[in-house]
N, C-alpha and C positions, 0 to 999 in steps of 0.2 A: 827573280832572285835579288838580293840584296848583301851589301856587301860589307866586311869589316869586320872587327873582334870586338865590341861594342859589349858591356852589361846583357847579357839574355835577360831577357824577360824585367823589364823596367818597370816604373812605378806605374801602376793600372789610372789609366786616362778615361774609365767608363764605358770605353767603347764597344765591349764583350758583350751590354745587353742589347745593343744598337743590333747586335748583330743577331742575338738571341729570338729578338722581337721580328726581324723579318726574317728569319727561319720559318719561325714559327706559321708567322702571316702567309708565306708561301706556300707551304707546306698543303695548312690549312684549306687553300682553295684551291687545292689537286684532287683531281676524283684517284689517282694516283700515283702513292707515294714511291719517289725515285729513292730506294734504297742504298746504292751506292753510293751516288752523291751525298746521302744523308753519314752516311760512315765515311767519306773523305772529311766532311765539317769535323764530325767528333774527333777522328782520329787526328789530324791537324789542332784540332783546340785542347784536347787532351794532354798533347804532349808538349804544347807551349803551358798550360797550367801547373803541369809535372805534379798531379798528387800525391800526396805522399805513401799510400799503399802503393804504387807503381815505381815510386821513386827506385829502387834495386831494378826495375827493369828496365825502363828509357834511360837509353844513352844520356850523356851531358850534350850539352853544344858542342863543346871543345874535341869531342869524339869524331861527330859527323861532319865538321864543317865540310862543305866543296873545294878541296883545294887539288889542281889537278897536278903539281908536283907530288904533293905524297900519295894520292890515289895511283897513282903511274910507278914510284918508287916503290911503294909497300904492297900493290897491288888491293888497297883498302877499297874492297867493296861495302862495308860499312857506308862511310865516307860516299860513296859513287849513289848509293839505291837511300838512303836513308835522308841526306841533306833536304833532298824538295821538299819533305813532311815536315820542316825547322824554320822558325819564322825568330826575328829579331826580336821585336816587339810587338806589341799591340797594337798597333795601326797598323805596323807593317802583315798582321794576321788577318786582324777585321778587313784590310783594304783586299787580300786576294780572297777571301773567306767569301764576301758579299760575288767577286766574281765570279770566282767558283759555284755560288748559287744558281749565280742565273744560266750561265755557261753550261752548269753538271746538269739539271734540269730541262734545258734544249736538248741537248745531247742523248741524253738519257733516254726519256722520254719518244724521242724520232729512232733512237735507236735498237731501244732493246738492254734488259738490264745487264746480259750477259755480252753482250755486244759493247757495250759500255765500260763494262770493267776491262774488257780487254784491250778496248783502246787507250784506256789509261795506264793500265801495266807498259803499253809499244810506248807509249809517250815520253814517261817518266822514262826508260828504258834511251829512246832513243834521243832527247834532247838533253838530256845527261852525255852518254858518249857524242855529239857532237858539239856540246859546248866542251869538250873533254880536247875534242879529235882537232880545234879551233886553238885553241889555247898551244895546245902540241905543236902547231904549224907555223903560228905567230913566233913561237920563241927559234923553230929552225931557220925557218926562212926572214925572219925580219928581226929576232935575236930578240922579243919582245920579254923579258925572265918577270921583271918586275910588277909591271900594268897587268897582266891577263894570267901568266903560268903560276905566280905564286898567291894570284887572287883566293880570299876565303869569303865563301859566297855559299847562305841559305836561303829556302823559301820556295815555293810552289810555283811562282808564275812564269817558270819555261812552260811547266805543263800547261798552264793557263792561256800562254799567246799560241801553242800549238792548237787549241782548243778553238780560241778567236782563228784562227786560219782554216779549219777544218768548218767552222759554222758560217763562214762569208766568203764559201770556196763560189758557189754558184748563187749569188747575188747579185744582181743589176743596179742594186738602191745607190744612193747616197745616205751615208751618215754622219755625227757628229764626233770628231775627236778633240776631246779639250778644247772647245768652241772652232776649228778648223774643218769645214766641209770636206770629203771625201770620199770617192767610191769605197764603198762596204766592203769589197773581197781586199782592200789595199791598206785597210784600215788598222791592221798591226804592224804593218809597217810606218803608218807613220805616229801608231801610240811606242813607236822601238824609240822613234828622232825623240820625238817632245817629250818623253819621259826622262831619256839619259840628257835633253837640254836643262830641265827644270827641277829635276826632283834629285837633289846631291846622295850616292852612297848606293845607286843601283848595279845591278853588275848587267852591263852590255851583254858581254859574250852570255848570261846566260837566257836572255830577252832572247836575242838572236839566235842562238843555238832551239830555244823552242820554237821559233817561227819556221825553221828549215826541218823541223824534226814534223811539223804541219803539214808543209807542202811536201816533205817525203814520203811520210804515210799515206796523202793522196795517192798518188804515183804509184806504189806499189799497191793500194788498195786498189786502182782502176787496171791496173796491169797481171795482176793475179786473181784468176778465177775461180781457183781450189777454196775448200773449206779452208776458215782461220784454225791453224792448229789451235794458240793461245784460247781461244772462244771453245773450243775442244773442251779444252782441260780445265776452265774455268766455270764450264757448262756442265761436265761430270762431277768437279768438286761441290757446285750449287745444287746439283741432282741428290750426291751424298749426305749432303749436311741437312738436305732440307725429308729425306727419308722418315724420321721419328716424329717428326710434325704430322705429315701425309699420317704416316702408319696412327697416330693417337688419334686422329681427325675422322678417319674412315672406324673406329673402335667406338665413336660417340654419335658418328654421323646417324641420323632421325630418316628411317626410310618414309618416304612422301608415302601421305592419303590418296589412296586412286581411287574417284569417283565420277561417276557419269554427269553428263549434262546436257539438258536436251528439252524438248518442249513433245508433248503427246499428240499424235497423227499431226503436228505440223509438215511444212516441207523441210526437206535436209537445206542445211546450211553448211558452208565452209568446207574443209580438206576433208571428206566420204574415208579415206584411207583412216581417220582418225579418230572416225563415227562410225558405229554398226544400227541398224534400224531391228529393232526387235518384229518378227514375224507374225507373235500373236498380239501385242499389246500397241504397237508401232511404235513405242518409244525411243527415242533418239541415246543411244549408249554409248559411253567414252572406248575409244578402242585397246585398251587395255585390259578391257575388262569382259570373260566369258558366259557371264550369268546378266542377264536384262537386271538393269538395278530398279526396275518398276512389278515387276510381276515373277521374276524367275529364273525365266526359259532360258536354258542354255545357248548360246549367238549361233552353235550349229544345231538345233532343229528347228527343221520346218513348221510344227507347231508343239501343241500343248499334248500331254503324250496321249490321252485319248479323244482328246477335242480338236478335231481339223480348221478351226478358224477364229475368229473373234465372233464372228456371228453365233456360233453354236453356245458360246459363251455367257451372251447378251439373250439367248431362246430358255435357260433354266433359269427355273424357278428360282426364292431364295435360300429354300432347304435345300434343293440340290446343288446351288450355288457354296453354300457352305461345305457339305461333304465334299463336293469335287476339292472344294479350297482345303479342308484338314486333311485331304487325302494325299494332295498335290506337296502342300510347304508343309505339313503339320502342323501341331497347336504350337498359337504365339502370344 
């Protein structure tokens, strides 16, 4: 999160194609596309662009800020579910936007797409109300009104360092933060330090409040063995929506050529359950299929219906060779 009452949306610095181009790039060498993730980008960039057919719909800034006096007085759930999707400016979009890639895309991907949405609905959900429940505690017990309760603060990246804490939960590595070494599971906690030392106008509490909303979710995801109701209902709403696709797919779908393949009196090859061997002619037949694709004969008779073998076959002549044949398949 990020914090202040700052101009929204300031003079564009370029940085949107930066961001556009490794979308793109990523995307691209995915044999699959994480779709969630790709609708957190839009949705997040959409409504820092505020186009102007949407304009009557998206909130303003000044709507949703994060500020947990008036969410707690007015009860403004606007305010509460809306701010993480609200970004300052343009760095401050593109810089959680590129995290977010790489982040939604681990996640994603290890998870399951349905599994993924719903951990981002817990997330937003819960590092909100603890960056909430934080602020509320500060002002009782340490009288703190100023610095934390009457903070206005937007931007995604609670959800983001919940995110980093959930993906370097079982890590043994060491990695890099801002040129400082450090074990990978500890690693949001010290991008918490050197960001609030270095980078002026971020909001602590709501850094922190995601980092706890990380390792809570652990915790009860390891402590509860029930199905996720949320993954429920997010799983039935994905099942609904995606119903008239399925239904127009199965209305065009091209039923497959079933045909045999085989070699004549060779030996059988491969899975027998999936090849029938023809009785009079020995041809090797695909098992889908009740009629030998070489000569006829239905896969249940024993032979040809007045000739008992391939021999009696090979002993007539070619006139009788012929009749027996216009008798058998008719003219072709």
């Amino acid at each position: 999160m990020e914090r202040g009452r700052g101009r929204w949306g300031s003079v564009s610095r370029g940085m949107l194609p930066l961001l556009a181009l490794n979308t793109l790039t990523e995307y691209y060498r995915l044999d699959r596309k994480p779709p969630v993730t790709a609708g957190l980008l839009a949705a997040n960039t959409i409504i820092y662009l505020r186009p102007s057919f949407l304009d009557p719909v998206i909130p303003s800034i000044n709507e949703v800020w994060f500020n947990p006096h008036l969410i707690l007085k007015y009860k403004d759930l606007k305010r509460f579910f809306l701010s993480a999707f609200y970004h300052l400016n343009e760095s401050h979009l593109v810089y959680n936007m590129l995290s977010l890639l790489w982040k939604g895309i681990q996640l994603e991907t290890s998870m399951g797409t349905v599994e993924f949405a719903s951990t981002v609905a817990a997330l937003v959900a819960m590092s909100q109300s603890i960056t909430l429940l934080l602020a509320k505690s500060l002002l009782l017990f340490f009288d703190y009104e100023r610095p934390y309760y009457q903070e206005y603060a937007v931007g995604f990246s609670g959800v983001l360092f919940a995110m980093k804490v959930i993906l370097n939960a079982q890590s043994d590595d060491y990695t890099y933060v801002h040129g400082l070494l450090v074990p990978t599971r500890y690693a949001a906690w010290a991008e918490l330090i050197l960001i609030q030392m270095f980078v002026p106008g971020v909001s602590f509490l709501g850094h922190l409040g995601g980092i706890l909303a990380g390792l809570l979710f652990l915790r009860l995801k390891a402590s509860y063995s029930g199905a996720n109701p949320l993954r429920t209902i997010i799983g039935g709403l994905s099942h609904a929506l995606n119903w008239p696709l399925r239904f127009v797919k199965c209305l065009f779908r091209r039923q497959p050529r079933i045909a045999g393949r085989g070699t004549v009196g060779g030996r059988q090859t491969g899975d027998t359950s999936q090849v029938w061997r023809c009785q009079t002619c020995t041809f090797d037949n695909s098992g889908w299929l009740s009629i030998c694709e070489m000569c006829g004969t239905s896969r249940t008779d024993d032979g040809l219906s007045s000739l008992d073998s391939i021999d009696e076959i090979q002993d007539l002549s070619l006139d009788e060779l012929r009749r027996w044949r216009l008798q058998r398949f008719g003219r072709r």
